[in-house]
C-alpha positions, 0 to 999 in steps of 0.5 A, spaced: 097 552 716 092 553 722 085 555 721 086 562 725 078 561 728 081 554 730 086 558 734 082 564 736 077 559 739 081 554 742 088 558 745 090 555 751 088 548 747 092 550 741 099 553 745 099 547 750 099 542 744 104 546 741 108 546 747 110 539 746 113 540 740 117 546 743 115 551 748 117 556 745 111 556 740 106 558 745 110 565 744 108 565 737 102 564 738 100 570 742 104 573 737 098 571 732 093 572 736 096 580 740 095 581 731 089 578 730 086 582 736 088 588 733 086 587 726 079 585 729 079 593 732 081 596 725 076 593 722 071 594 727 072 601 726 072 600 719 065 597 719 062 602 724 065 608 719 061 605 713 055 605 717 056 612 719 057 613 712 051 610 709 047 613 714 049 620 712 049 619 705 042 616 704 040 622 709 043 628 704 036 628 700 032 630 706 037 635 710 037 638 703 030 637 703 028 641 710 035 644 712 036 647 706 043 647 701 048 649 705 046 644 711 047 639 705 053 641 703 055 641 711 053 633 710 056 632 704 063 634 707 062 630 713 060 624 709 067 626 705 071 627 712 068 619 714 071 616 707 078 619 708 078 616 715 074 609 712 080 610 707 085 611 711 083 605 716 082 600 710 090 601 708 091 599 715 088 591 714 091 589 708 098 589 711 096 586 718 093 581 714 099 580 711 103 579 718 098 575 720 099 570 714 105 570 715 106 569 723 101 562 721 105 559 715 112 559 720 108 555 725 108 547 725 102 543 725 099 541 732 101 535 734 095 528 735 093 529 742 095 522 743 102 521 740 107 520 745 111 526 748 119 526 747 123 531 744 128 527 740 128 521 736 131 517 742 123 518 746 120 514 740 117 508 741 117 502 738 109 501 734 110 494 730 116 489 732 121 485 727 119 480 724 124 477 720 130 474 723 135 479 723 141 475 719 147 472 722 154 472 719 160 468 720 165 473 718 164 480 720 160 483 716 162 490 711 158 497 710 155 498 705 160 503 702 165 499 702 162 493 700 160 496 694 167 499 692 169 492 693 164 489 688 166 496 683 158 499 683 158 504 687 165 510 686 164 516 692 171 519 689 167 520 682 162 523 685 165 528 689 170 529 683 164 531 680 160 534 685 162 535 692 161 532 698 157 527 700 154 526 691 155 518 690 156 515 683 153 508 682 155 504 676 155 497 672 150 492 676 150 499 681 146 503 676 142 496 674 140 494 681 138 502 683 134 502 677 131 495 679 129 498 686 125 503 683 121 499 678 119 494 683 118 499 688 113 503 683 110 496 680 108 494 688 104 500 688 101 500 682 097 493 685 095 497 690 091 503 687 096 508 687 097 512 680 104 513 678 106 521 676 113 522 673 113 530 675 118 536 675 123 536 680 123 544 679 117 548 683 116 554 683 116 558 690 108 558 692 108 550 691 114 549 697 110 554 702 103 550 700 106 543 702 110 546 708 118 546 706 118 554 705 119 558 709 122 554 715 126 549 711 130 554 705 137 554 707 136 546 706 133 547 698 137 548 692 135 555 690 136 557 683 138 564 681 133 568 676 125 570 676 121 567 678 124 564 685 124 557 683 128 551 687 129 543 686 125 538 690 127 535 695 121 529 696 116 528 691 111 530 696 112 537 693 109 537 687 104 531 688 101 534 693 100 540 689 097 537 683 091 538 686 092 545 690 087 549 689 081 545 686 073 542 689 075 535 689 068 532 688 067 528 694 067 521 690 074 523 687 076 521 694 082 517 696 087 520 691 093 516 691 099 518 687 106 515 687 111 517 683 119 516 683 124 523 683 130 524 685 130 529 691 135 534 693 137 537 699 142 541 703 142 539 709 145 545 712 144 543 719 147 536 719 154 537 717 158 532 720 153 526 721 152 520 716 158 523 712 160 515 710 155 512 704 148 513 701 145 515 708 145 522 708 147 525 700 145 531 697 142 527 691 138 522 693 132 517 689 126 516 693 120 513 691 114 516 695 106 516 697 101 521 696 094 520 698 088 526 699 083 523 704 077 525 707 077 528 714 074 522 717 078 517 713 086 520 715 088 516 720 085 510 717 089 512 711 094 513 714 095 506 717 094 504 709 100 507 707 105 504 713 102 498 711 103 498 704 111 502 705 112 496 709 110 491 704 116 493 699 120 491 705 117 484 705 118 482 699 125 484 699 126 480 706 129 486 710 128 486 717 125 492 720 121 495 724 116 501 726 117 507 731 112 512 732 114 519 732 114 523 738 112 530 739 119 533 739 121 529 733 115 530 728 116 534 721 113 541 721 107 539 716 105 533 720 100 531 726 102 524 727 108 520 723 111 512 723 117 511 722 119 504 718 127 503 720 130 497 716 136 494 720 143 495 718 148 490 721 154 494 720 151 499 725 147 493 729 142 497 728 136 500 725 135 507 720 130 510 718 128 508 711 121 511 710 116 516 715 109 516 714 106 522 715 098 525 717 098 532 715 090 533 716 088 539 713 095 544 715 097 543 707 091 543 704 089 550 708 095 553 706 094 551 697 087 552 698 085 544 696 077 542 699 073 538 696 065 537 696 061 533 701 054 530 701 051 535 704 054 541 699 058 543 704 066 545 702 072 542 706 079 541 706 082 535 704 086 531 709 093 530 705 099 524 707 106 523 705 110 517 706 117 514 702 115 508 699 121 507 700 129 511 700 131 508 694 138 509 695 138 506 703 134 500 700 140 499 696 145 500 701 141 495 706 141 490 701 148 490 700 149 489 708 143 484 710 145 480 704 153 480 703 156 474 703 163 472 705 166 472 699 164 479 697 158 477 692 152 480 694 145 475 694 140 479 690 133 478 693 128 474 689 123 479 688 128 484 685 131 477 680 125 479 674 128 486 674 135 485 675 137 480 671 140 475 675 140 473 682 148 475 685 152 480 683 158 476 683 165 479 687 172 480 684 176 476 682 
């Protein structure tokens, strides 16, 4: 959420940069600031009514004293008259208030000033080149669907019969190798400092709204029935995040990393028709993600942390990939300033988003009323980051498509060897 002073002081600041994101937010915040103007002079009168009020009051004794009974009872009827209308304007800024709160929790964050203007994924400039050799085939190489339908890990018939569309099944050496993924994956975290959480992946609705999700991005969540509304997650980033909402962090207790493994459920309700095939775009996912809480000064510091410590799961696996920054137009709602790492897929001949890394400043934090404590005893918001460490599921599907041979069989990285079993799962015969 936006600190509503920060607006008040900055609005042609604030709207020009939003505008880069959309034009239309701009609207949305003289929206805001049109009902800010009108709370301000409700309260005004409110206040200027209780000094009237206080004055009079405190004035009855002496009117009694030199004017007599009846000039106080006209007083005291006056000081009655100023409580009813006091009252009455008092009742007009709670719901102002309300409408206030919720114009600012359906606007997104303001972009970092020096991200690069865009309006979609095709203005995102590449930030860190690849490095690994992309590999070469000499036959033409299979997606990852069918790759694993071939091998007998993967059964999209058996999910979709037992779900709907776009649900995977994975079996035998599938089950294994996406077992391994997210162990390696969390084990690699763990050496760099992050502490591993196991949360519930049913939340409750204050804890989408303090993380962003809600209200924009309902028609995505799984909503279940009953009171109280409570929905399914779709990324860890949502209760990991919220774990400390509402609490002073001492100032030592800063960075906070977390990682934690979840499956993530989403509708997707606006992309019916894209990335129908494989494990690119289902409806239930794995994912392993990053979570850290970082003082003001330290977040974009962080933030480069936290792209370095996604990409190092993809060296050791020996992906190929490469790093774009997001553009204005393309960030997520919460965010200021995102990277994407993509990992290449030779069956497209291109690369796919396997991780979005993400600085939040405070825009989360304002709105679960998470701060901590600084030096000089002052209260501040934490800064709160996000980032996939990484897809479980486009992991999979990218080492089944970099390392397929021509046989059918799939090479196992050697980083995954330990946990997996062995270093091949062998085709058909």
């Amino acid at each position: 959420m936006l600190d509503i002073k920060y607006i008040v002081a900055n609005p042609e600041e604030v709207k020009k940069r939003l505008s880069l994101r959309k034009p239309e937010l701009a609207a949305q915040i003289d929206d805001v600031l049109a009902r800010y103007d009108q709370y301000k002079t409700v309260l005004a009168r409110v206040e200027e009514l209780r000094a009237k009020r206080n004055e009079m009051s405190k004035s009855i004794g002496k009117i009694k004293q030199e004017q007599g009974d009846e000039a106080a009872k006209e007083a005291m009827a006056a000081v009655g008259k100023l409580k009813e209308e006091m009252s009455a304007k008092e009742a007009e800024l709670e719901p102002l208030k309300k409408q206030i709160n919720e114009a600012l929790l359906s606007i997104p964050n303001i972009p970092n000033e020096h991200i690069p203007v865009g309006v979609s994924d095709a203005d995102n400039p590449e930030y860190l080149p690849c490095t690994i050799p992309l590999p070469h085939f000499d036959f033409k190489p299979l997606d990852h669907q069918a790759v694993g339908e071939n091998l007998g890990i993967l059964d999209f018939a058996a999910g979709a019969a037992l779900s709907g569309s776009r649900f995977a099944l994975f079996k035998g050496d599938g089950a294994r190798l996406e077992r391994a993924i997210i162990s390696f994956m969390l084990d690699m975290h763990a050496k760099k400092g992050y502490q591993e959480i196991l949360p519930p992946v049913i939340v409750n609705e204050d804890i989408l709204l303090g993380t962003g999700q809600l209200p924009k991005f309902r028609e995505d969540m799984y909503e279940l029935t009953g009171e109280p509304k409570q929905f399914l997650i779709s990324t860890a980033e949502i209760p990991l995040t919220n774990l400390n909402r509402t609490r002073v962090l001492a100032e030592a207790e800063l960075p906070v990393k977390l990682t934690a493994y979840t499956p993530c459920f989403r509708k997707e309700s606006g992309t019916y028709g894209k990335d129908t095939r494989g494990l690119i775009r289902n409806h239930q996912f794995d994912k392993v993600e990053l979570v850290m809480l970082s003082k003001p000064e330290h977040s974009y510091q962080m933030l480069e942390i936290m792209v370095s410590d996604a990409q190092e799961i993809l060296k050791e696996l020996g992906l190929p990939y490469h790093v774009v920054e997001l553009c204005s137009g393309d960030i997520g709602f919460s965010s200021a300033k995102t990277y994407d790492i993509e990992v290449w897929m030779p069956s497209e001949n291109r690369f796919r988003e396997i991780s979005s890394c993400s600085n939040c400043l405070d825009f989360q934090a304002r709105r679960m009323g998470m701060r901590f404590k600084n030096a000089q005893g002052k209260l501040e918001y934490v800064h709160t980051l996000n980032g996939s460490g990484l897809a479980v599921g486009r992991t999979f599907a990218a080492i089944l498509e970099n390392f397929q041979q021509k046989d059918g069989s799939v090479i196992i990285p050697p980083a995954l060897r330990p946990y997996f079993g062995k270093d091949k799962i062998e085709a058909k015969k």
